[in-house]
SEDOMI-235745 format. One record per atom (N, C-alpha, C, O): x negated, y negated, z; residue in one letter. Coordinates in steps of 0.02 Angstrom, whole numbers, m for minus. Layout:
residues N
<r <X, Y, Z>, 'A'> ...
This chain:
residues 109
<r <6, 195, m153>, 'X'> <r <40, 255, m132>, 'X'> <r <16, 313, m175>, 'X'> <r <6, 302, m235>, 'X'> <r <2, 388, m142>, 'X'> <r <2, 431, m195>, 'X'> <r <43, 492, m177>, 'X'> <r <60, 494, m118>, 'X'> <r <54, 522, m200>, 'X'> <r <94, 586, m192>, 'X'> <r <103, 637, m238>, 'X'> <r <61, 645, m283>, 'X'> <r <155, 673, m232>, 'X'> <r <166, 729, m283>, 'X'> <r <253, 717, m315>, 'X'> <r <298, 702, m277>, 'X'> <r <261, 725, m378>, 'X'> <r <325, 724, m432>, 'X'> <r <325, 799, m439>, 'X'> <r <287, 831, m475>, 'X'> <r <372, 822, m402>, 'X'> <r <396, 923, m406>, 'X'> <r <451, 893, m481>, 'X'> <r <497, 853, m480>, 'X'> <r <424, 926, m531>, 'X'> <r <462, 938, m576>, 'X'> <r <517, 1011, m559>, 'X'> <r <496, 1068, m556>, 'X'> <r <576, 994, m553>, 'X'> <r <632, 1059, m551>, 'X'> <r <608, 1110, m583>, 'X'> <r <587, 1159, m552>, 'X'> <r <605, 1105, m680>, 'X'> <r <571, 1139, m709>, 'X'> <r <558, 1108, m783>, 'X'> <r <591, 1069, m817>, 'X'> <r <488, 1144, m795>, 'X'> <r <428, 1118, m845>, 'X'> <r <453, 1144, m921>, 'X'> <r <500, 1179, m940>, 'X'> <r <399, 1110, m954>, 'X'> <r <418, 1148, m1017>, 'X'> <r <422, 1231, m1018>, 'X'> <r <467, 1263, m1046>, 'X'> <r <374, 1256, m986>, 'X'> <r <373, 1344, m957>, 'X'> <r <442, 1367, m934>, 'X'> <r <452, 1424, m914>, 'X'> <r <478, 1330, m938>, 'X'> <r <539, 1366, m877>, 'X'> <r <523, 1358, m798>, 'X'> <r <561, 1348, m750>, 'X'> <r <440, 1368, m803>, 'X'> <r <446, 1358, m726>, 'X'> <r <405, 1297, m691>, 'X'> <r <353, 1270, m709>, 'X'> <r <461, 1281, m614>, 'X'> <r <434, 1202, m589>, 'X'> <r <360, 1191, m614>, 'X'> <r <318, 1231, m636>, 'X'> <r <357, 1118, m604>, 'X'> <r <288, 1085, m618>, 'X'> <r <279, 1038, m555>, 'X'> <r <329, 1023, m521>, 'X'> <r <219, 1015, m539>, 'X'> <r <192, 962, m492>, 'X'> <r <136, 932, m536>, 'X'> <r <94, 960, m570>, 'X'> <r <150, 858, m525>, 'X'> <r <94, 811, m550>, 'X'> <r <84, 775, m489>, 'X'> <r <129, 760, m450>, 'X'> <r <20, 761, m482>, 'X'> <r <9, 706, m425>, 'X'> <r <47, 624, m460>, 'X'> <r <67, 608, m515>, 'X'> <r <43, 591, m399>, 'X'> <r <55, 524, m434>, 'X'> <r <38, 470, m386>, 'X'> <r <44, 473, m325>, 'X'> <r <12, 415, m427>, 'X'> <r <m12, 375, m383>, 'X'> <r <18, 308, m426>, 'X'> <r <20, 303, m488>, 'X'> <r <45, 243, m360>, 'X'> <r <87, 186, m368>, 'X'> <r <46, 149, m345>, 'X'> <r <17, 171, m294>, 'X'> <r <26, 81, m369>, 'X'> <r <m11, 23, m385>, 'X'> <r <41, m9, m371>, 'X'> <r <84, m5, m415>, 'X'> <r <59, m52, m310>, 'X'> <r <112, m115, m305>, 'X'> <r <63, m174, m315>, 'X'> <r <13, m179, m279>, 'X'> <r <77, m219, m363>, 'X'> <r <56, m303, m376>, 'X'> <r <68, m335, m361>, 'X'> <r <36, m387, m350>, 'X'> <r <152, m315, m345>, 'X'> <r <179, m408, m333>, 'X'> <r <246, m381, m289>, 'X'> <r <284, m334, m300>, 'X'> <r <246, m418, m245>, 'X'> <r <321, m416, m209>, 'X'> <r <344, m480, m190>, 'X'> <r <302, m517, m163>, 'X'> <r <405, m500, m198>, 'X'> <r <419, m564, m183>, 'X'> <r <493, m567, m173>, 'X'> <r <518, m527, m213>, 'X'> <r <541, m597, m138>, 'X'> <r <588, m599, m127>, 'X'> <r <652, m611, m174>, 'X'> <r <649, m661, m209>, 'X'> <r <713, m567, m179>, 'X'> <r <734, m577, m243>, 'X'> <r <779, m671, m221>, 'X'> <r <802, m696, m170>, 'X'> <r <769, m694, m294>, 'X'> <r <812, m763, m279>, 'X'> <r <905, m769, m259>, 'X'> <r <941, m815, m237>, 'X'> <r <917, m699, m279>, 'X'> <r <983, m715, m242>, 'X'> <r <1005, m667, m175>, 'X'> <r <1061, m669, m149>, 'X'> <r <962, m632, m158>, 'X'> <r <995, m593, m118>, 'X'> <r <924, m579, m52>, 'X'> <r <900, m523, m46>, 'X'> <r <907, m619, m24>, 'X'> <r <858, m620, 31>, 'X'> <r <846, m569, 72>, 'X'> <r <796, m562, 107>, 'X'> <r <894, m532, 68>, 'X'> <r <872, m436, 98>, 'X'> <r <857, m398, 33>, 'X'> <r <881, m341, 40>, 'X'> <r <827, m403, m26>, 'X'> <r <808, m384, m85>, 'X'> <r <746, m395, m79>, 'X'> <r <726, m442, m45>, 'X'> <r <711, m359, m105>, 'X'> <r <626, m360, m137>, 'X'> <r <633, m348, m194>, 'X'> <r <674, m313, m223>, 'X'> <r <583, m383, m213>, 'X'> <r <576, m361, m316>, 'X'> <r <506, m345, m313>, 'X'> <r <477, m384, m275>, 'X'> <r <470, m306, m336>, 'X'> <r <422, m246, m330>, 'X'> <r <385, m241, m413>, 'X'> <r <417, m221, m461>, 'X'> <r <327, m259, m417>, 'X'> <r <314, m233, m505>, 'X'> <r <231, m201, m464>, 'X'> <r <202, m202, m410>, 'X'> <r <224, m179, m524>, 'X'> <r <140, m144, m520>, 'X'> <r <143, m80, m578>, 'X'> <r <178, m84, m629>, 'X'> <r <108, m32, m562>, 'X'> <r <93, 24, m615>, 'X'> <r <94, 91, m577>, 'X'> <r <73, 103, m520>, 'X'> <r <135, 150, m638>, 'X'> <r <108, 213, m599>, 'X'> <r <68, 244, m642>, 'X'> <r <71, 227, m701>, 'X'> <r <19, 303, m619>, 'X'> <r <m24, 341, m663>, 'X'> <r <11, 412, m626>, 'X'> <r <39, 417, m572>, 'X'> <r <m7, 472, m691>, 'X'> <r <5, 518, m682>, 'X'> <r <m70, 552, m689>, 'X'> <r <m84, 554, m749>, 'X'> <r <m131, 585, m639>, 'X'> <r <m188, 590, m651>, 'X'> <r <m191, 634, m729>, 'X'> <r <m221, 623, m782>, 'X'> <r <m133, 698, m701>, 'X'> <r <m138, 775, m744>, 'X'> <r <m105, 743, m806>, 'X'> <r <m114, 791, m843>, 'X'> <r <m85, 715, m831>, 'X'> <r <m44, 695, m889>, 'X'> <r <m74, 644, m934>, 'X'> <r <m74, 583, m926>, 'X'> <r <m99, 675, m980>, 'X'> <r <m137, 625, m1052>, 'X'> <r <m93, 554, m1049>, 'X'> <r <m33, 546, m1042>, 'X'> <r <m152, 503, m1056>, 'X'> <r <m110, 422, m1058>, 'X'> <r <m45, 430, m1025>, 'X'> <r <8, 417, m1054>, 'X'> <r <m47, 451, m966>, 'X'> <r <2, 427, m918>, 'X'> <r <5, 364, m878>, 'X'> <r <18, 376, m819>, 'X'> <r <0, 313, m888>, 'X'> <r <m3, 242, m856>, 'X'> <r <55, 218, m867>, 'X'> <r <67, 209, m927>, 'X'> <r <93, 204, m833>, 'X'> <r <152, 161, m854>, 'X'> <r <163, 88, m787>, 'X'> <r <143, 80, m729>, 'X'> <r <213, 37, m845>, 'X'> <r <213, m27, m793>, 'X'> <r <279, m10, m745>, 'X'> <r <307, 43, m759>, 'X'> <r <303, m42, m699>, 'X'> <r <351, 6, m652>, 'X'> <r <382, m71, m609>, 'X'> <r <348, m110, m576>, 'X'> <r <425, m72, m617>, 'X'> <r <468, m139, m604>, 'X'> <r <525, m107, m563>, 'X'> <r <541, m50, m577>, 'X'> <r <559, m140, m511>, 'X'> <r <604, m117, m463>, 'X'> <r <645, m180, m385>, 'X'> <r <636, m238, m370>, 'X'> <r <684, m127, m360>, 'X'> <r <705, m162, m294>, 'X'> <r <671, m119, m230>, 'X'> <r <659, m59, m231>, 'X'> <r <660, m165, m174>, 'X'> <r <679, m126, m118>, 'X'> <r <729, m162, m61>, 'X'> <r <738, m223, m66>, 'X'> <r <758, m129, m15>, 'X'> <r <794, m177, 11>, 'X'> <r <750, m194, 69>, 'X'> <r <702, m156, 76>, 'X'> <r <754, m245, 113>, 'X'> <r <720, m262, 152>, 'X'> <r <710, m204, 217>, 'X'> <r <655, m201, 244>, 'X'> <r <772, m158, 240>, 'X'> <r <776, m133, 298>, 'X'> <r <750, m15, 247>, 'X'> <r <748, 43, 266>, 'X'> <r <738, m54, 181>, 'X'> <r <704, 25, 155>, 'X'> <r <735, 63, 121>, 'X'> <r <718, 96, 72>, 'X'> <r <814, 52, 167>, 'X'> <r <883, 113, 126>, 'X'> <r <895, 121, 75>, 'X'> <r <923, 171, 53>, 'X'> <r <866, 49, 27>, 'X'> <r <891, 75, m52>, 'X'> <r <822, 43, m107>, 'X'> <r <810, m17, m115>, 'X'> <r <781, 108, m141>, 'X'> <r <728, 89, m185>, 'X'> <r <758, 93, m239>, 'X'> <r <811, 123, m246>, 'X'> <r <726, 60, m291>, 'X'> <r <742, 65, m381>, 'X'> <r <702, 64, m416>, 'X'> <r <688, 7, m434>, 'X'> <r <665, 113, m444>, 'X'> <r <619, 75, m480>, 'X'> <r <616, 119, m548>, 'X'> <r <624, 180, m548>, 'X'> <r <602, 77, m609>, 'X'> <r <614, 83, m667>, 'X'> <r <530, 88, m684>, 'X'> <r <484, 59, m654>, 'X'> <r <525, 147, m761>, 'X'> <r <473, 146, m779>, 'X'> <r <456, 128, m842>, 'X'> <r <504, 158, m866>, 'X'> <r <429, 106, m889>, 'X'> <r <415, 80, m947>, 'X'> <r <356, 115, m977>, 'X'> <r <315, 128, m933>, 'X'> <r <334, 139, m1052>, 'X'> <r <293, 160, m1074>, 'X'> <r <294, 227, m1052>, 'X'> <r <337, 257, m1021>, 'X'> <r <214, 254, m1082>, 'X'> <r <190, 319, m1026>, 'X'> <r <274, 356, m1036>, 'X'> <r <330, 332, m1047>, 'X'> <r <242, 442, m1023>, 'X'> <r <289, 491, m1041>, 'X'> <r <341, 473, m1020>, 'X'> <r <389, 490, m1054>, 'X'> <r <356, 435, m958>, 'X'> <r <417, 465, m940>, 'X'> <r <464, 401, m937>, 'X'> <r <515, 398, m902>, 'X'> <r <442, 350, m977>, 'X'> <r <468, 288, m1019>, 'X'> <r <548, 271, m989>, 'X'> <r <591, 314, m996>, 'X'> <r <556, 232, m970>, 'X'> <r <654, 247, m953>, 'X'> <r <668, 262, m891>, 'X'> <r <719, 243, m863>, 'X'> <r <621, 299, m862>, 'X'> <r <631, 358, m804>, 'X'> <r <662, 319, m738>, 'X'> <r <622, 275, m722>, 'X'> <r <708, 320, m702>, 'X'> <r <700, 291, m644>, 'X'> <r <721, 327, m566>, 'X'> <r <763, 368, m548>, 'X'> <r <683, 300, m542>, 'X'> <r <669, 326, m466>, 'X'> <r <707, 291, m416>, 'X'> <r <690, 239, m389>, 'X'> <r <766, 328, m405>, 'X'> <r <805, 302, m346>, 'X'> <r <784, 356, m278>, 'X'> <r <782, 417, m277>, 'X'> <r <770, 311, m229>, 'X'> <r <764, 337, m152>, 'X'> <r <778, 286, m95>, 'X'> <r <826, 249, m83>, 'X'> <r <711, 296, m60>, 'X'> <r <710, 255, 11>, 'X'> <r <636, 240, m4>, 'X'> <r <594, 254, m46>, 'X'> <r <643, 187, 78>, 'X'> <r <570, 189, 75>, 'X'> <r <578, 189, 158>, 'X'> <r <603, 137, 179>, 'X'> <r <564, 234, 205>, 'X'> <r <597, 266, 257>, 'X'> <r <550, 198, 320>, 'X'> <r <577, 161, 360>, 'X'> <r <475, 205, 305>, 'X'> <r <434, 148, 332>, 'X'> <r <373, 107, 287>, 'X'> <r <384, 99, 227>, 'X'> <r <330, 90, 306>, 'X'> <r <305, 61, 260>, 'X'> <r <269, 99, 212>, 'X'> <r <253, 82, 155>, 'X'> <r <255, 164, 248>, 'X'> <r <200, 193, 207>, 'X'> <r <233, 264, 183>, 'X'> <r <194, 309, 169>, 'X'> <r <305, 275, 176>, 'X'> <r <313, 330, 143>, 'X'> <r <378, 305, 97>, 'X'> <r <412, 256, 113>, 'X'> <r <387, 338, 50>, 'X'> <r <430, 352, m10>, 'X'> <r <468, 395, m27>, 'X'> <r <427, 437, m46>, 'X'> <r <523, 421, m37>, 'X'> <r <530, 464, m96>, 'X'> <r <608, 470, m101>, 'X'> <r <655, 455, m64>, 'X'> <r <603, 498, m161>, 'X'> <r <662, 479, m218>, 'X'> <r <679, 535, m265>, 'X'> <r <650, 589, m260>, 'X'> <r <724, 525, m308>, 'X'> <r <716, 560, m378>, 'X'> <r <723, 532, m425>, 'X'> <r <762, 485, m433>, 'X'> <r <679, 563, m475>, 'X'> <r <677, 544, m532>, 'X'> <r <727, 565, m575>, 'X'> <r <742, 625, m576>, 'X'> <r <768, 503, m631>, 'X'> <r <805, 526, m686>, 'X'> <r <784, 510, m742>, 'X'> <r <743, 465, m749>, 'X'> <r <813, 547, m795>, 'X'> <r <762, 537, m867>, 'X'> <r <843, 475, m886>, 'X'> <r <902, 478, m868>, 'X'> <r <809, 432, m925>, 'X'> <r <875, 371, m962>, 'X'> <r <952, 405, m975>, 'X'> <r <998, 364, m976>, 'X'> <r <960, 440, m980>, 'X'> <r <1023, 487, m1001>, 'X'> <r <1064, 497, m905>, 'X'> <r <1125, 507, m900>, 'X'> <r <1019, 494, m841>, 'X'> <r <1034, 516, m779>, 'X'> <r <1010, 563, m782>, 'X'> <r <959, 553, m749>, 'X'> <r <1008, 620, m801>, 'X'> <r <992, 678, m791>, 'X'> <r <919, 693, m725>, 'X'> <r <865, 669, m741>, 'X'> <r <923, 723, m671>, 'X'> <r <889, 713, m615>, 'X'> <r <835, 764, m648>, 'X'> <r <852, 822, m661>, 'X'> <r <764, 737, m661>, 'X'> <r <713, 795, m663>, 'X'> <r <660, 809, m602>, 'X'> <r <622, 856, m599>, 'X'> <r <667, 760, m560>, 'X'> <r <608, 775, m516>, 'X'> <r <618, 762, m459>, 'X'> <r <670, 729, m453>, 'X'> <r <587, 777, m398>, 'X'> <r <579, 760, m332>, 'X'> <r <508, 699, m328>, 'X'> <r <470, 694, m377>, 'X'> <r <501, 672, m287>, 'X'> <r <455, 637, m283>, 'X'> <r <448, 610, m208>, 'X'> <r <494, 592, m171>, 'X'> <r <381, 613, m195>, 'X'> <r <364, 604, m126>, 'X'> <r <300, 567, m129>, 'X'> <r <262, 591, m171>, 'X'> <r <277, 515, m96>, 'X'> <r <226, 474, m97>, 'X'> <r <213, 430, m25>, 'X'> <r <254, 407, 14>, 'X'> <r <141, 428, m23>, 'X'> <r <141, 414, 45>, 'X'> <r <69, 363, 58>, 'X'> <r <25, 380, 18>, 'X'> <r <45, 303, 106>, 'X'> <r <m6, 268, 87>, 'X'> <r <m57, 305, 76>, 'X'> <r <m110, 279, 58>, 'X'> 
């Protein structure tokens, strides 16, 4: 998947956009709940020094509810609740570990 993360607003005061691109590895069915997906792989941020992070999550089988958690890389903690509307589009927002909503995010095959 790649897309764009609309930061609300940047260190400047004003919004930011990073591209972003999602690497899915592995999907496999969660063991207790058979309309669950469990989802791991990596995201990179191109514009952002050592931005690679590992990225672990849910989806539900019918799309309505994504989760996905990020590890390492800036935005360490961060997690991305949305949809995943069909197979090939995404998007969500991003919260920094505290909740606090910093971003929009949209991604698409």
């Amino acid at each position: 998947f790649e897309g764009v993360r609309r930061q609300t607003e940047g260190a400047s005061g004003a919004p930011q956009e990073y591209r972003v691109v999602l690497s899915v590895d592995k999907v496999e069915v969660d063991a207790t709940d058979a309309f669950l997906l469990r989802v791991s792989g990596r995201v990179w941020y191109p514009e952002v020094r050592h931005a690679v992070a590992s990225l672990e999550g849910t989806v539900s089988q019918d799309g309505k509810s994504l989760k996905l958690s990020e590890s390492a890389g800036p935005f360490a903690g961060s997690e991305i609740a949305g949809q995943m509307k069909d197979s090939g589009h995404i998007s969500g927002v991003q919260r920094h570990p505290g909740g606090t909503a910093v971003a929009y995010v949209a991604l698409t095959v």
